[in-house]
C-alpha positions in Angstrom: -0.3 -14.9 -45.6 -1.8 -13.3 -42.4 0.2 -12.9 -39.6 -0.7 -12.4 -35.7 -1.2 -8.7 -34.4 0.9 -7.5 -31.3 -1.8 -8.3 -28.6 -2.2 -11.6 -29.9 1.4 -12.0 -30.0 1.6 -10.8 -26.4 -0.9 -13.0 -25.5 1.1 -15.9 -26.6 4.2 -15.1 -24.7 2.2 -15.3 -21.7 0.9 -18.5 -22.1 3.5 -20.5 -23.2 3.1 -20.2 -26.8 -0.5 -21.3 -26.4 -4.0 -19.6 -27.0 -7.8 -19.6 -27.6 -10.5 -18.5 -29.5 -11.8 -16.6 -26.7 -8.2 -14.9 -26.1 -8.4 -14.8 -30.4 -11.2 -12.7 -30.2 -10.3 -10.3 -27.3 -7.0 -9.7 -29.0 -9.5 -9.0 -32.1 -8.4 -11.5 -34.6 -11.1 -12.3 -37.0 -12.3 -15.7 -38.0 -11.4 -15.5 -41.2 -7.6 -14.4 -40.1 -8.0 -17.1 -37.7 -8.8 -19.8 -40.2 -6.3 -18.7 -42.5 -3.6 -19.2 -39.4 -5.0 -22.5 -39.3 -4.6 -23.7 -42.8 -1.2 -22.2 -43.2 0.0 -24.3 -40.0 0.7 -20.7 -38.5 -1.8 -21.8 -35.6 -1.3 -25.8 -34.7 -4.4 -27.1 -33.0 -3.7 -28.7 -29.4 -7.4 -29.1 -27.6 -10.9 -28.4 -29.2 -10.6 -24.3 -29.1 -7.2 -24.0 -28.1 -4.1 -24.1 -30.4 0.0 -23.1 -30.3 1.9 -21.0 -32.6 3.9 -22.7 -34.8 7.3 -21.5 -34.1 6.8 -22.7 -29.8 7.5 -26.3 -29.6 5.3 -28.7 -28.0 7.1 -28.9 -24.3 5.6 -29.8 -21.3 4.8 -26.1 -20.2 3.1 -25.2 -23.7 1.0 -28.5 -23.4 0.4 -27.5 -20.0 -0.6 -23.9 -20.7 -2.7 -25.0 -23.2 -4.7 -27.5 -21.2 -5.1 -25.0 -18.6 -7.1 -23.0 -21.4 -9.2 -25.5 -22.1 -10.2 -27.1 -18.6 -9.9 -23.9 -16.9 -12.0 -25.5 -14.0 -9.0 -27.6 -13.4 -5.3 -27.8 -12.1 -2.2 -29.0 -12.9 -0.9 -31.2 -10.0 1.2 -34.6 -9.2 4.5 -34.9 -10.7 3.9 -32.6 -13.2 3.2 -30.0 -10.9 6.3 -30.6 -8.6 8.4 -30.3 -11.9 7.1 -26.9 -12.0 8.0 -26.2 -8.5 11.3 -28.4 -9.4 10.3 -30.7 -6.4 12.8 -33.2 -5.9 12.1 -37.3 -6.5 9.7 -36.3 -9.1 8.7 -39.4 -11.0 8.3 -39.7 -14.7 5.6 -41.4 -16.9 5.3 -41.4 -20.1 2.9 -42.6 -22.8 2.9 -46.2 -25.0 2.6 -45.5 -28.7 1.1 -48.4 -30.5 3.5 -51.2 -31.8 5.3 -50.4 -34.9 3.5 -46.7 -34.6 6.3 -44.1 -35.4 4.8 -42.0 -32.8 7.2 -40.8 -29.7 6.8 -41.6 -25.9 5.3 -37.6 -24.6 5.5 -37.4 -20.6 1.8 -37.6 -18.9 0.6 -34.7 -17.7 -1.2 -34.9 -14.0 -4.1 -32.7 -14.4 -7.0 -32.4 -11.6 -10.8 -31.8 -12.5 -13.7 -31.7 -10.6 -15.8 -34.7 -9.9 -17.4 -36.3 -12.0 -15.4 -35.7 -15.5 -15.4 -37.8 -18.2 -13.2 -37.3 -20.7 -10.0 -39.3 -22.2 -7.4 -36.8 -23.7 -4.0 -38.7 -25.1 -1.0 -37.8 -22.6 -3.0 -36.5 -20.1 -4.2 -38.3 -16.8 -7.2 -36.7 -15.4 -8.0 -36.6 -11.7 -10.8 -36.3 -10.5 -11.4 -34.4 -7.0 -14.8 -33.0 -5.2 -12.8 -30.6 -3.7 -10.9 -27.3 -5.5 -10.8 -24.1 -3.3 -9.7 -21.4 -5.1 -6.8 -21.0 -2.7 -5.7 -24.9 -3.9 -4.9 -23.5 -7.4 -3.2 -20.0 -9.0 -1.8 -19.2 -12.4 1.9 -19.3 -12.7 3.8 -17.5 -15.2 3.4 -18.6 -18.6 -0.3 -19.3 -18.2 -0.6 -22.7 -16.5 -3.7 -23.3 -13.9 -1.2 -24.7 -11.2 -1.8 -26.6 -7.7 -0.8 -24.2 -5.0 2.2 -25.6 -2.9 0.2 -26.9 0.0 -2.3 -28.8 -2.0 0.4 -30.1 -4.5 2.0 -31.6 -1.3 -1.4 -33.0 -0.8 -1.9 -34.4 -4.0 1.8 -36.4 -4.3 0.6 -38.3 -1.0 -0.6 -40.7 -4.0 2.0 -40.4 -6.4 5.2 -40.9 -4.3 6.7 -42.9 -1.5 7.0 -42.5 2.3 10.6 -41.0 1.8 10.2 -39.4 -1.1 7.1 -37.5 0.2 9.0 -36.6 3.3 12.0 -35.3 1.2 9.3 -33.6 -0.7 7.6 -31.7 2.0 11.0 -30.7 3.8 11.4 -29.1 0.2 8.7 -27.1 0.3 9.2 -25.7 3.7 12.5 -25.0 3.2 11.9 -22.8 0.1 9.8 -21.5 2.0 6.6 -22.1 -0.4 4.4 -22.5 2.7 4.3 -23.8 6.5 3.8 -26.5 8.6 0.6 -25.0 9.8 -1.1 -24.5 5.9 0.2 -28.3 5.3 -1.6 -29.6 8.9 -4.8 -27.1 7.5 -5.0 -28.8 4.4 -4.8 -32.2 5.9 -7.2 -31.7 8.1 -9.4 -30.2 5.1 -8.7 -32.4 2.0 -8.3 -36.2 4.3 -11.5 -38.2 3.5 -10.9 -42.2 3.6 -11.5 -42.8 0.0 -9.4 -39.8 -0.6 -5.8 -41.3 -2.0 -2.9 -40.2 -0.3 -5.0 -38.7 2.9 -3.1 -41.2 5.3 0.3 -41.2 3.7 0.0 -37.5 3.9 -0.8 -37.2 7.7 1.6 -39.6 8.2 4.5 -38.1 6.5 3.3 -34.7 8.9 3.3 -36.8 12.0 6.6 -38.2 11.5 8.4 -35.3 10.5 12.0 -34.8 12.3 11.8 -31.8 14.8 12.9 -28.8 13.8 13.6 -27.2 10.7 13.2 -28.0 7.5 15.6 -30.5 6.2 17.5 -28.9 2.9 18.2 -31.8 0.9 17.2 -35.9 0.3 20.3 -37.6 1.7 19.7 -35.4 4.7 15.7 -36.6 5.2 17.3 -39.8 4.8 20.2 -39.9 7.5 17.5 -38.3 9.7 14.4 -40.0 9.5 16.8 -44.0 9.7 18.4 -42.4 13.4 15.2 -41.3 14.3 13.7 -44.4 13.5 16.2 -46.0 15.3 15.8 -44.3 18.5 18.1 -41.8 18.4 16.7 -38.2 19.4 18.1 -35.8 16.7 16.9 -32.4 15.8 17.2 -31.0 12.5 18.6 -27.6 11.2 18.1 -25.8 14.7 21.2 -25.9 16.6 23.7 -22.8 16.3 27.1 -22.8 18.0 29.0 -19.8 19.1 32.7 -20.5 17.7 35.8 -19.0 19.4 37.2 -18.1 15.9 33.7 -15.2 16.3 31.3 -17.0 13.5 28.1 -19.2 14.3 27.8 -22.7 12.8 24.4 -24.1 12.5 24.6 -28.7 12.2 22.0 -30.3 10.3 21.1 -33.2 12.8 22.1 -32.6 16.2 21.5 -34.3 20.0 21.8 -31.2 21.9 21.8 -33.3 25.0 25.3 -35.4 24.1 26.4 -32.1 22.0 26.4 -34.6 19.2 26.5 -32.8 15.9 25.8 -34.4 12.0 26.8 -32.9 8.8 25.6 -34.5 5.6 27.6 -33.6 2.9 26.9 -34.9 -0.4 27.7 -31.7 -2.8 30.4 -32.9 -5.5 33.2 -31.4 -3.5 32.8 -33.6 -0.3 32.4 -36.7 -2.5 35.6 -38.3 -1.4 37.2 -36.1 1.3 35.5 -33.0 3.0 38.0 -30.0 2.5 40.1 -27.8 5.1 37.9 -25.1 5.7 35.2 -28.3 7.3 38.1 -29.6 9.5 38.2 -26.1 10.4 34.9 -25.8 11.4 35.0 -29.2 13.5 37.8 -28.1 15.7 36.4 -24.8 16.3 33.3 -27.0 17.4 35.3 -29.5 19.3 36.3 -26.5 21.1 33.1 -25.7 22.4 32.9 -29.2 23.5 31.1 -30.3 21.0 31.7 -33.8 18.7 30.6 -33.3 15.0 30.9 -36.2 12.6 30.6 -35.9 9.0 28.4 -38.4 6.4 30.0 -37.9 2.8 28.1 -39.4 -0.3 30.6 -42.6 -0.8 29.4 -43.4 2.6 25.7 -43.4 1.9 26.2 -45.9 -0.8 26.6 -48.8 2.0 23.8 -47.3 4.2 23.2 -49.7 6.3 26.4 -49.8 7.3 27.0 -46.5 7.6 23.8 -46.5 9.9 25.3 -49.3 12.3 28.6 -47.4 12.4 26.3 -43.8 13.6 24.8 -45.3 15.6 27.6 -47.1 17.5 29.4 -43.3 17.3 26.4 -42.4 19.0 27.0 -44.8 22.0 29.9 -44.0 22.5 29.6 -39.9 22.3 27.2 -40.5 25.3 29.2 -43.2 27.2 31.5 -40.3 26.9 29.4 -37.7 28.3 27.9 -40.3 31.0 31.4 -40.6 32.0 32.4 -37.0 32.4 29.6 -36.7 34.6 30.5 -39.1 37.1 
């Protein structure tokens, strides 16, 4: 039985378990060796050209990896992508098998192409784009052709909600995978009318809550209902000087009522948020500022939870209407 030499090997690890003829031959396996993988199941075939060693099991990076070997034109983008970048609210599809086929549901794998391809491959959703700059793709490690951050933002315009793409791209800034400024140079770049997602993405940019990035989903979602309701918040940019020495910055704030917001939805605030928080609130009461807290048993009622911020709201600037009279 033939076995694999060490650049081969190496060439492997780097792709996911995945390779090629053309890496094959630079890593100067023969075609006889090659053939011989083959019929011993050594080598599995994957794509025309393009096969896994037996011992890597088919996950979603090695199919992945080895799709990127052979469409290296194209990307990998759309939930499959974010899953990469583990992007938050990714959405999952998977494929049918026929009825009474013994065959197991395999996840789809988004992969972008450029216009015009034509080509079915099983588990795989091709999309086609006129567009690919080289700076709207890179190679991550383990050998997959993946979307850069700022067009993979792009591209789940079409794939996810108004929310959920909001939550998406407040990810993404606040890992700090690119800026405000790429995203608005990519919209202005990619947005064509019969371009999916071009106004949902501009949109979701437009409407963004000032200031910085929002860190997590239940955050993007307090913020973006008050804003929508008229209340002025600020995300993630207002610091205040405590007495106790130490700087606390609030998640949604009104500077102008010193109305603060923390969203706490980590398992340890699920019922009751701990002493060291209350802590924190007095010290901030001290500086005469109010800060209310939003745990994750109140967001399951969020409606309600809205109607009762927003009447805290009122009544935080009846307050400070008051004082100054």
């Amino acid at each position: 039985m033939g076995t694999l030499n060490l650049a081969a090997m190496a060439s492997l690890h780097d792709h996911s378990g995945a390779i090629s003829i053309a890496q094959l031959d630079h890593c100067v396996v023969s075609r006889r060796l090659r053939q011989e993988l083959i019929t011993d199941k050594i080598l599995i075939p994957v794509h025309r050209g393009v096969y896994r060693i037996a011992s890597q099991p088919l996950t979603l990076a090695t199919r992945c990896a080895a799709l990127s070997l052979f469409l290296p034109t194209g990307y990998v983008t759309g939930p499959t992508g974010g899953k990469h970048f583990e992007l938050r609210r990714m959405p999952t599809t998977q494929t049918k098998p026929p009825k009474k086929s013994k065959e197991k549901p395999i996840e789809i794998v988004h992969y972008a192409m450029p216009h015009p391809m034509r080509m079915s491959i099983p588990g795989v959703k091709i999309r086609q784009t006129t567009i690919i700059e080289p700076t709207d793709r890179f190679t991550s490690l383990g050998g997959i052709l993946l979307a850069s951050p700022w067009r993979l933002a792009f591209d789940l315009a079409g794939d996810l909600g108004p929310l959920d793409l909001a939550s998406v791209i407040e990810q993404i800034l606040a890992n700090k995978l690119c800026t405000v400024v790429t995203l608005a140079a990519t919209s202005r770049r990619l947005s064509h009318p019969a371009r999916p997602g071009s106004k949902e993405f501009a949109a979701a940019l437009a409407s963004r809550v000032p200031g910085g990035p929002l860190e997590s989903h239940p955050e993007v979602r307090v913020a973006k209902a008050l804003r929508d309701l008229g209340i002025p918040i600020v995300a993630q940019v207002t610091w205040l000087d405590l007495p106790d020495g130490t700087k606390a910055r609030l998640d949604i704030s009104v500077p102008a009522v010193r109305w603060g917001l923390e969203v706490d939805v980590h398992p340890d605030h699920f019922l009751l948020f701990g002493s060291a928080d209350r802590y924190r609130d007095r010290q901030c009461n001290q500086v005469g500022w109010q800060v209310n807290r939003v745990t994750a048993v109140e967001m399951l009622d969020f409606d309600a939870l809205m109607a009762d911020l927003v009447r805290t709201y009122e009544a935080r600037v009846a307050e400070i209407s008051g004082r100054g009279r």
